[in-house]
N, C-alpha and C positions, 0 to 999 in steps of 0.2 A: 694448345691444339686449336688449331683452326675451324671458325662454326663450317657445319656445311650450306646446301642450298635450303634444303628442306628445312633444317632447326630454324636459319634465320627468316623462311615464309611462316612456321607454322607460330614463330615470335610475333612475327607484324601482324600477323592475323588477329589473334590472341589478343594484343593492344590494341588494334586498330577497328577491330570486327570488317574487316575489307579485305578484299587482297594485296597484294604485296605489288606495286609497280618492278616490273623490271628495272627500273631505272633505281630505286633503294638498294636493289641487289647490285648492281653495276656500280655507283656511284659514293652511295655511303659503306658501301662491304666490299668491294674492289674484284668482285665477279665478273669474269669476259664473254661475250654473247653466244660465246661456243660453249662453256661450261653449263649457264642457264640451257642450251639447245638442247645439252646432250642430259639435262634432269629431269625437263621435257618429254625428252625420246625413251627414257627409261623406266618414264613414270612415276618417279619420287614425286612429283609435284603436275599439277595441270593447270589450264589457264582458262579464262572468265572474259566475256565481252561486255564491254554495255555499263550498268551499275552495279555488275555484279562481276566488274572487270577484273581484272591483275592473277598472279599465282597463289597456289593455294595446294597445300598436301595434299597428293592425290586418297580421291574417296572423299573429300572433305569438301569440295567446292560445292555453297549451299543452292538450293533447286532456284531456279528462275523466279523472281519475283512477278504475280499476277499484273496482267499489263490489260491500261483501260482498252478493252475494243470498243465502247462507246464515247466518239469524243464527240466536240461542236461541229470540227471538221467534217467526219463521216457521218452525223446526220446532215446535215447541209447536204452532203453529197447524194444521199438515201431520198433525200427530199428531190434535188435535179432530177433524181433517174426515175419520179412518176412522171417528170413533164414531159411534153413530148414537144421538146422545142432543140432545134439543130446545134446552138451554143450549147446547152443544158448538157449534150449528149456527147459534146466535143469535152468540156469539163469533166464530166464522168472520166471519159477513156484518160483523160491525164493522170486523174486522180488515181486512178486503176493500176498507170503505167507506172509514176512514181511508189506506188504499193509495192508492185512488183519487182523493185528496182533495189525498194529497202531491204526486201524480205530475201532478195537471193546475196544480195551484199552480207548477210547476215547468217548465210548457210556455211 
């Protein structure tokens, strides 16, 4: 008998502590991008961005890893926005825009 989707994510997990790339399912298991959609859409399994990317049995995929809001970058930036100088303020809104830019890419 043939694994399913779910056995062979909740195997790679298991060995891997990560999730399962789609591409392990497609490539090394001979899975077609409609069968992963439709495991997806049915909720055997859910899917992970970031480092805490790939498939993973649904109910299983582990909570978000704590992420630094304190970096070099945004103090620098914290530091421009007491000055009161026209570049300083130009910097900011960049810095702001690209925030903004990561964080809805990421919704």
């Amino acid at each position: 008998m043939a694994k399913s989707i779910l056995s062979v994510v909740r195997e790679y997990v298991r060995e891997n502590n990560r999730g399962c790339p789609k591409g392990v399912l497609q490539h090394v298991h001979g899975f077609n991008a409609k069968d992963i959609r439709l495991a997806l859409e049915t909720g055997q399994v859910e899917s992970g961005r970031g480092s805490e990317g790939g498939l993973f049995p649904a109910g299983e995929k582990p909570e978000p890893k704590e992420r630094a809001t304190v970096t070099l970058k945004s103090r620098m930036v914290d530091f421009l926005r007491t000055l009161n100088d026209p570049t300083a303020k130009a910097l900011c809104a960049e810095y702001d825009a690209e925030i903004e830019k990561r964080r809805e890419a990421q919704a």
